[in-house]
N, C-alpha and C positions, 0 to 999 in steps of 0.2 A: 504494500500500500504506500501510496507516494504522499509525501504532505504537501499542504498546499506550496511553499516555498520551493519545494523543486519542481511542479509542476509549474509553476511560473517561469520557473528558470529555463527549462525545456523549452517551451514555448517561445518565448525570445530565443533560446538559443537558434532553434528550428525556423526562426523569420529572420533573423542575422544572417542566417546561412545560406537560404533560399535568395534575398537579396542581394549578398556579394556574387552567389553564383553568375544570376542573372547580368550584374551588373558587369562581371568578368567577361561573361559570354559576348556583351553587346559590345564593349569595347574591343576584344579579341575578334569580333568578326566582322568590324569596323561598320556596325547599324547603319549610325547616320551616313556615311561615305556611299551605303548601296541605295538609298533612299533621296537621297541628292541632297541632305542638310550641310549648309556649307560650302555649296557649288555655284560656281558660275555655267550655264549651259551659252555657250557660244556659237555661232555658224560661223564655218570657214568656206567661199566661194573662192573653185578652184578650176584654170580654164580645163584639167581631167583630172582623173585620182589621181593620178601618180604612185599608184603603189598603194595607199593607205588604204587599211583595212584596220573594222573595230578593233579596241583594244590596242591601236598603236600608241606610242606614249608620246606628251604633247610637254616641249620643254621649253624653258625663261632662261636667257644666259646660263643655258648647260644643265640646269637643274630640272628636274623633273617635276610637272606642277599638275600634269591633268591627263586624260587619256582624252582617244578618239571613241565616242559611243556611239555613233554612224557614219556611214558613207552611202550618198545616194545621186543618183544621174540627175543630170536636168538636162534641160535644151539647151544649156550656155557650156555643161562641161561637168561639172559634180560638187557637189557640198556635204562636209564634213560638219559633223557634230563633236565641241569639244566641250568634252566637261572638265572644267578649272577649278582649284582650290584658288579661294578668297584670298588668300594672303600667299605671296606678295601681290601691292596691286601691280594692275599690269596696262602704259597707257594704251590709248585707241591709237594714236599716231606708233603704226611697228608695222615690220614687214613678217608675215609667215613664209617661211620656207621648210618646203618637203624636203627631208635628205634621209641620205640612207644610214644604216648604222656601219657597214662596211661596204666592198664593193658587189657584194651578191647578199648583202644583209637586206633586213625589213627596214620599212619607210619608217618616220617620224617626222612629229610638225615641231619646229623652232620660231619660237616666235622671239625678233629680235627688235625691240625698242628703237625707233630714231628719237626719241626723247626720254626723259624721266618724270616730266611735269604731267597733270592732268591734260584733260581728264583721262579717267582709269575704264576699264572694260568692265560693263555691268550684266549683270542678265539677260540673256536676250538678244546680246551685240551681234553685230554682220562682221566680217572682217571681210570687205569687197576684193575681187579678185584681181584688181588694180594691183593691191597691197599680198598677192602669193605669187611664188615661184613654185614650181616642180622639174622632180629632176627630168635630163634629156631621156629621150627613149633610144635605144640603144638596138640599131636593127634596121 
C-alpha cells in the first residue's frame, strides 16, 4: 500500500518524464524546422534548372542556411522553392548562382550579396531571374 506522499511523488515523477521525453523528441527531430516555424519560403526564377533538384542545399557566403523544397517548369524556364532560416538576414539586392559541389557533383544555390544594407528577404520574396546564373551545359 503506497501513502499518499509517494503517490504524489510518482505522479510528478511520471509527468516530468513524459515531458522531457517529449520535449527531447521534438527538439531531436527538429518539429518546428519540418513544419516551416522559423523559415523564410522564397522563389528562385531560373532561365532552366540547372541541375537542382529538392533537397539541394541553399548557401550565404559558404554557409549553409536553407534547402531547395521545389523545382518546377514554367514557360520562362523553372522556379525553385527555397526554404531559409531567418537569421542571418539576407539582403534582396544579391545574385543567386547555381554551382556544382564538384565537377560531376550535385547542384547548389549560392546566394551572394552585392550589399549588406536593407532591405532583407522576407517571406514570400521572388529573386527575378535577372539576378541567377546556372551552370553551362556541357554537350
Amino acid at each position: 500500500m503506497l501513502t499518499r506522499f509517494v503517490r504524489n511523488q510518482l505522479i510528478i515523477f511520471t509527468i516530468a518524464s513524459i515531458v522531457g521525453v517529449a520535449v527531447m523528441l521534438f527538439a531531436y527531430m527538429q518539429v518546428p524546422t519540418l513544419l516551416g516555424v522559423g523559415r523564410l519560403a522564397v522563389t528562385l526564377e531560373l532561365p532552366e534548372s540547372g541541375g537542382l533538384y529538392r533537397f539541394s542545399n541553399v548557401t550565404y557566403r559558404g554557409v549553409q542556411v536553407g534547402k531547395v523544397t521545389a523545382v518546377n517548369l514554367t514557360e520562362n524556364g523553372a522556379e525553385a522553392t527555397l526554404s531559409l532560416e531567418t537569421s542571418p538576414k539576407i539582403p534582396v539586392d544579391l545574385r543567386a548562382e547555381v554551382l556544382s559541389v564538384s565537377a560531376v557533383g550535385e547542384q547548389y544555390v549560392d546566394l551572394r550579396p552585392n550589399t549588406d544594407a536593407g532591405p532583407y528577404l522576407e517571406d514570400g520574396a521572388r529573386i527575378p531571374v535577372s539576378n541567377t546564373t546556372v551552370p553551362q551545359q556541357v554537350g
